[in-house]
C-alpha positions as CSV (number, residue, x, y, z in Angstrom):
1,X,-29.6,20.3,-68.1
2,X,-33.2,18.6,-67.6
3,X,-35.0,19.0,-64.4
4,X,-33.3,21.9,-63.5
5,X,-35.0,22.8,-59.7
6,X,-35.6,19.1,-59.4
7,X,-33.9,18.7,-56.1
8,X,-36.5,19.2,-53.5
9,X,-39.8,16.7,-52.7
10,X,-42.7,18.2,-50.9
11,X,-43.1,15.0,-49.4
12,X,-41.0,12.4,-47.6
13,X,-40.7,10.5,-44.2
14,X,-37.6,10.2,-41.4
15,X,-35.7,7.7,-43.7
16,X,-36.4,9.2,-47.2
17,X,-34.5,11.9,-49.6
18,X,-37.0,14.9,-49.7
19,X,-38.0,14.9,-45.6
20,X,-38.0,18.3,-44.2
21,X,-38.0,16.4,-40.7
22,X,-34.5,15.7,-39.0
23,X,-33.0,12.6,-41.2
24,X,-33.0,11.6,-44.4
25,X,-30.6,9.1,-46.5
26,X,-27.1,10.9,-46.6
27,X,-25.7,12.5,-49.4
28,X,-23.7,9.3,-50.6
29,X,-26.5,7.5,-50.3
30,X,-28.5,9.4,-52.5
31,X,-25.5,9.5,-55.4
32,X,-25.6,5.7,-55.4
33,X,-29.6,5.9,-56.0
34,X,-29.2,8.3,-58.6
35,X,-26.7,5.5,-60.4
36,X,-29.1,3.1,-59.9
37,X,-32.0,4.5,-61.0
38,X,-29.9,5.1,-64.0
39,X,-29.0,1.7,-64.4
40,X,-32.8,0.4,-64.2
41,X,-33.9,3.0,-66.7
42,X,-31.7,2.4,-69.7
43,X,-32.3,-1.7,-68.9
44,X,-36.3,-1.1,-70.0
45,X,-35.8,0.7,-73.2
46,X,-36.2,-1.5,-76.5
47,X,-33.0,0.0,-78.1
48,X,-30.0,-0.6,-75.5
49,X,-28.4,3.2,-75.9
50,X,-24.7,3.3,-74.9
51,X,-24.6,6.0,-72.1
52,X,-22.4,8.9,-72.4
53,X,-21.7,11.3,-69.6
54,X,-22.8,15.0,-69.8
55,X,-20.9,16.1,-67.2
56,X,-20.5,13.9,-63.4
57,X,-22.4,13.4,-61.2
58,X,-22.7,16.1,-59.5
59,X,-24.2,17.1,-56.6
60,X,-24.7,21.2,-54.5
61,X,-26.8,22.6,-52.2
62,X,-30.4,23.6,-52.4
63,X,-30.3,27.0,-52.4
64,X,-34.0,27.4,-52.3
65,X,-35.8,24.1,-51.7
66,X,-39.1,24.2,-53.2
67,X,-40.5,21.9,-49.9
68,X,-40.1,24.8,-47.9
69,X,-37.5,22.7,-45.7
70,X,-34.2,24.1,-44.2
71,X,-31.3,25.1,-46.0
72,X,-28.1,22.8,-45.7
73,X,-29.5,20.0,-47.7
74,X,-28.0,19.1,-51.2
75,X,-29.2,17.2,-54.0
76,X,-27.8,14.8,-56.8
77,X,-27.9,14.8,-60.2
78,X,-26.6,13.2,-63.1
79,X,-27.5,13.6,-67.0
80,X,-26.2,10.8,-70.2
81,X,-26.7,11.1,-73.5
82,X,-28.3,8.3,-75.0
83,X,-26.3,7.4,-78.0
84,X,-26.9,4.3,-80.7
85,X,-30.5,5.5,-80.6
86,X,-31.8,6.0,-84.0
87,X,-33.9,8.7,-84.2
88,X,-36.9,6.4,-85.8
89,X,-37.0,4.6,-82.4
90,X,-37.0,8.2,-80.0
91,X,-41.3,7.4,-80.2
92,X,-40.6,4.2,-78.6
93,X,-38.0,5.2,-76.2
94,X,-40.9,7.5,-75.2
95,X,-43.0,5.2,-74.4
96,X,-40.9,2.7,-72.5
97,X,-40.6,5.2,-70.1
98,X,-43.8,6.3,-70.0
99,X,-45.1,3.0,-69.5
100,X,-42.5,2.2,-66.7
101,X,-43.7,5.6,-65.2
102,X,-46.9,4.2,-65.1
103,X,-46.4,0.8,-63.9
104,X,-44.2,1.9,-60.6
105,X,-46.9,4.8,-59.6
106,X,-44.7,7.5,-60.8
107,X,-46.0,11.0,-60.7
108,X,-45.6,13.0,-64.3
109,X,-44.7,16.3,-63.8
110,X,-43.9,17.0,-67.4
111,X,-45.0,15.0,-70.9
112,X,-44.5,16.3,-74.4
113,X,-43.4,15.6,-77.4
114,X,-39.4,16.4,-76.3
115,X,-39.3,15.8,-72.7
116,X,-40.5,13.7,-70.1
117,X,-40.3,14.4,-66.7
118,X,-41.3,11.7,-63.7
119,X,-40.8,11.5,-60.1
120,X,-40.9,8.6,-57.7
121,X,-43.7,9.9,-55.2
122,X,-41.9,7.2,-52.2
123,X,-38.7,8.8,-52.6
124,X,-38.6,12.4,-54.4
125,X,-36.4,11.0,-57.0
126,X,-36.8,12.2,-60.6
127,X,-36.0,11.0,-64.0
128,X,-36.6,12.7,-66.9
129,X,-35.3,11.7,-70.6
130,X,-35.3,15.1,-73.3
131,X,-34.8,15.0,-77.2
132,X,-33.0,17.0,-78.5
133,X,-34.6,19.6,-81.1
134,X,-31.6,21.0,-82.5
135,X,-29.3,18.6,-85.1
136,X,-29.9,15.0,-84.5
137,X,-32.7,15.1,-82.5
138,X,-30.4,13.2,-79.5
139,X,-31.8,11.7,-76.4
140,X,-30.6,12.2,-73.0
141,X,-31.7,10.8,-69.6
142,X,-31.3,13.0,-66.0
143,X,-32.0,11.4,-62.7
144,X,-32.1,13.7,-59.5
145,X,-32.3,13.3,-56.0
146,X,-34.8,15.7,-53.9
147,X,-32.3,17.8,-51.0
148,X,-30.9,15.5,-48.2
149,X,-29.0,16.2,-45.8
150,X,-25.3,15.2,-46.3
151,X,-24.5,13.0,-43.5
152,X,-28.7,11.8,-42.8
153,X,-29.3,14.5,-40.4
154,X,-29.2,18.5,-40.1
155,X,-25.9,20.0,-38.9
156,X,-25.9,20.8,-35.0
């Protein structure tokens, strides 16, 4: 799955997913984000792909958080394959994202030819779309959520 380690944000504040301080958003919270993000991101690409589960969405916890934050946070995460998408139009589906990236003050964190990788610097969200280099050449989109605690704040 793309963005594999994705889960934790070196940055955040009291009230955002990725916050090593004492709350963040809860867990549920962070699921329905994950959807939404979803939802915005297929809504900007010139070919409307039909969006097929890989999996659920699915969430565990960060075993080793890469903000150096406490353990007992989990993260989010849910991957689609992007189907209906000729593979003549993958360039452009490229770019759409790219150029949404851009125009929301997205951080990249990967760009090649086969996988883009962004995340949302005011909330640690990611989103990252991959083609596929094997068969078809297949797109598929991932959206993460940094680590959050499950209920907003750390276990007492």
């Amino acid at each position: 799955m793309l963005l594999a380690g994705a889960g934790c944000s070196s940055k955040g504040t009291p009230d955002t997913p990725g916050s090593t301080s004492a709350q963040t958003i809860t867990l549920d919270a962070a699921k329905q984000r994950v959807q939404t993000y979803v939802d915005q991101i297929a809504a900007i690409f010139p070919v409307k792909p039909q969006l097929v589960p890989n999996g659920a969405l699915t969430s565990a916890e960060c075993q080793d958080p890469d903000d150096g934050g406490p353990k007992g946070r989990y993260d989010a995460s849910i991957d689609y394959f992007l189907r209906g998408v000729p593979a003549a139009e993958n360039p452009a589906m490229f770019a759409a994202l790219r150029s949404y990236a851009s125009q929301n003050g997205y951080k990249s964190i990967e760009d090649n030819a086969t996988i883009l990788t962004y995340q949302n610097p005011k909330d640690g969200f990611r989103v990252g779309m991959e083609q596929s280099v094997l068969g078809g050449q297949g797109l598929s989109l991932t959206v993460s959520a940094p680590c959050v605690w499950p209920n907003g704040t750390p276990s007492a």
